[in-house]
C-alpha positions as CSV (number, residue, x, y, z in Angstrom):
1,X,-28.3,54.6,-46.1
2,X,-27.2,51.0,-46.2
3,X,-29.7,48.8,-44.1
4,X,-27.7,46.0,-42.2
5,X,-28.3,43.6,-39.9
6,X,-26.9,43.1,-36.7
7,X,-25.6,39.9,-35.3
8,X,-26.5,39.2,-32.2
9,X,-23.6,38.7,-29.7
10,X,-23.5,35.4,-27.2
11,X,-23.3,31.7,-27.4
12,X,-25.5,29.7,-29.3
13,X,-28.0,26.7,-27.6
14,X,-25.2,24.0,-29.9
15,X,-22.5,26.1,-28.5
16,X,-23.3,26.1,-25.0
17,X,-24.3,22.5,-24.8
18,X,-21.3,21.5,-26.7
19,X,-19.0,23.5,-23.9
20,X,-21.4,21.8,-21.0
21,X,-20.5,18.2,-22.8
22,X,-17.2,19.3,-22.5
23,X,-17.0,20.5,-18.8
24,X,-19.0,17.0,-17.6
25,X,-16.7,14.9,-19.3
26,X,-13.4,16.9,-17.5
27,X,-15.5,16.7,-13.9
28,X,-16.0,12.7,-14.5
29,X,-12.0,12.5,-15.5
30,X,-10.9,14.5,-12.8
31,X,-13.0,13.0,-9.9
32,X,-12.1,9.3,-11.4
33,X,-8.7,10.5,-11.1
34,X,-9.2,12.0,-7.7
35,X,-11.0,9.1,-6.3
36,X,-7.6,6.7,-8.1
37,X,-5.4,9.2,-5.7
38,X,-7.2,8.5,-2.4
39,X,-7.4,4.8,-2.5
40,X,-3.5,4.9,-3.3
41,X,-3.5,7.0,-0.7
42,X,-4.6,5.0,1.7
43,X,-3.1,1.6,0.7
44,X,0.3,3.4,0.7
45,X,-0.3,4.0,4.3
46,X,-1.4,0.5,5.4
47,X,1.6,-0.7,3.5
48,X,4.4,1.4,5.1
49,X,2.8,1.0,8.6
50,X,3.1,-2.9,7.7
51,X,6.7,-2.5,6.9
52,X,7.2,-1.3,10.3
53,X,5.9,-4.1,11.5
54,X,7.7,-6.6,9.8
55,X,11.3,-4.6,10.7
56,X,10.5,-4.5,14.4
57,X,9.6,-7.9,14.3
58,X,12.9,-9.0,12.6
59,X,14.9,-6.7,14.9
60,X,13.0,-8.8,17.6
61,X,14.2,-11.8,15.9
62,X,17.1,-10.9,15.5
63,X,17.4,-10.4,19.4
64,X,16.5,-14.0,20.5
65,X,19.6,-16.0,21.4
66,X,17.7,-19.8,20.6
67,X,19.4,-21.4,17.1
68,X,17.8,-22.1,15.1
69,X,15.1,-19.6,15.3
70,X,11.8,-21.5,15.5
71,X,9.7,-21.6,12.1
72,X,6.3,-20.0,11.9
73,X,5.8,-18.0,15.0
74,X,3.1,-15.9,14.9
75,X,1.8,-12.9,16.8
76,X,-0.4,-9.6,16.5
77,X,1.2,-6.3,17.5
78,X,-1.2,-2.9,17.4
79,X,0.4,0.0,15.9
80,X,-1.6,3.3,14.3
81,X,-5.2,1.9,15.5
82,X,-4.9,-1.3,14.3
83,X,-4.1,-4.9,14.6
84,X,-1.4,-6.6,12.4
85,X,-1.0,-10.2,12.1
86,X,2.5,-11.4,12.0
87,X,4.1,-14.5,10.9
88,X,7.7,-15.6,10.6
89,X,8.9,-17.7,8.4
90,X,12.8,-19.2,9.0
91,X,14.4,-21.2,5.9
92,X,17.9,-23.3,6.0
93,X,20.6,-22.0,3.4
94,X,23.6,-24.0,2.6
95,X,25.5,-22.7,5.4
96,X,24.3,-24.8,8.6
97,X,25.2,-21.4,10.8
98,X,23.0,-19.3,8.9
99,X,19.0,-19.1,8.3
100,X,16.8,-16.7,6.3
101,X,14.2,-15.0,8.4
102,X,10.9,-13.9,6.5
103,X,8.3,-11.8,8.3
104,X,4.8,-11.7,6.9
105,X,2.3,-8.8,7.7
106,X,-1.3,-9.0,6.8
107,X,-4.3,-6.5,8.2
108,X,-6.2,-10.2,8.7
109,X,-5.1,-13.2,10.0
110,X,-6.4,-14.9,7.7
111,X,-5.6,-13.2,4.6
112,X,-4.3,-15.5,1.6
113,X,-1.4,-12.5,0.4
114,X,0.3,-10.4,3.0
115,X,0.7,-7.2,3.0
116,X,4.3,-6.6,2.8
117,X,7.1,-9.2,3.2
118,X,10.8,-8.2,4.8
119,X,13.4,-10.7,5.1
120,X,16.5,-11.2,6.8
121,X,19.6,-13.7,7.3
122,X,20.2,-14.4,10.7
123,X,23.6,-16.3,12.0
124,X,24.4,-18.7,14.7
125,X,25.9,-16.6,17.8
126,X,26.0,-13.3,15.9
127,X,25.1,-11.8,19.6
């Protein structure tokens, strides 16, 4: 009779701390990652609502009949819950019947950097 020992089956104490190491570092990653994704999220929103913004206000603009348009109008419209703080900018190009229309959109009135800039070329009597 041969006399042998018998391993004993499971993990060992190195082996599962090792996998536990293993599984925290992953969580961290993938909640880092997670929490990346939501603030993206969100300033993906606040920019596209801002770009709606800035095209309905250079449609609106683009309706006035005054020439030139008048530089640095400003204005809050609400749209989705909020407030946004408008501000157009008009610049002269070389062609006396035409001007370049910039809208601004920022969350705060304020703010040094707006949120999203759209711009336009408007001509004299193109209504």
């Amino acid at each position: 009779m041969m006399n042998k020992r018998l391993k004993a089956a499971g993990f060992t104490l190195l082996e599962v701390m090792l996998a536990m190491a293993v599984f925290a570092i992953a969580g961290v990653a993938l909640l880092g990652t997670a929490d990346t994704n939501s603030r993206n999220l969100g300033y993906l929103e606040q920019k596209a609502f801002a770009d709606w913004v800035a095209a309905n206000q250079l449609v609106a603009a683009s309706l006035v009949t005054a020439w030139p348009p008048k530089n640095n109008q400003k204005g809050k419209v609400e749209m989705a819950g909020r407030e946004w703080f408008w501000q157009q900018k008009v610049v002269k190009t070389q062609d006396t019947n035409m001007r370049q229309v910039v809208m601004e959109v920022r969350l705060e009135e304020k703010a040094e950097k707006p949120l999203t800039s759209l711009t336009t070329y408007l001509a004299k009597g193109s209504l």
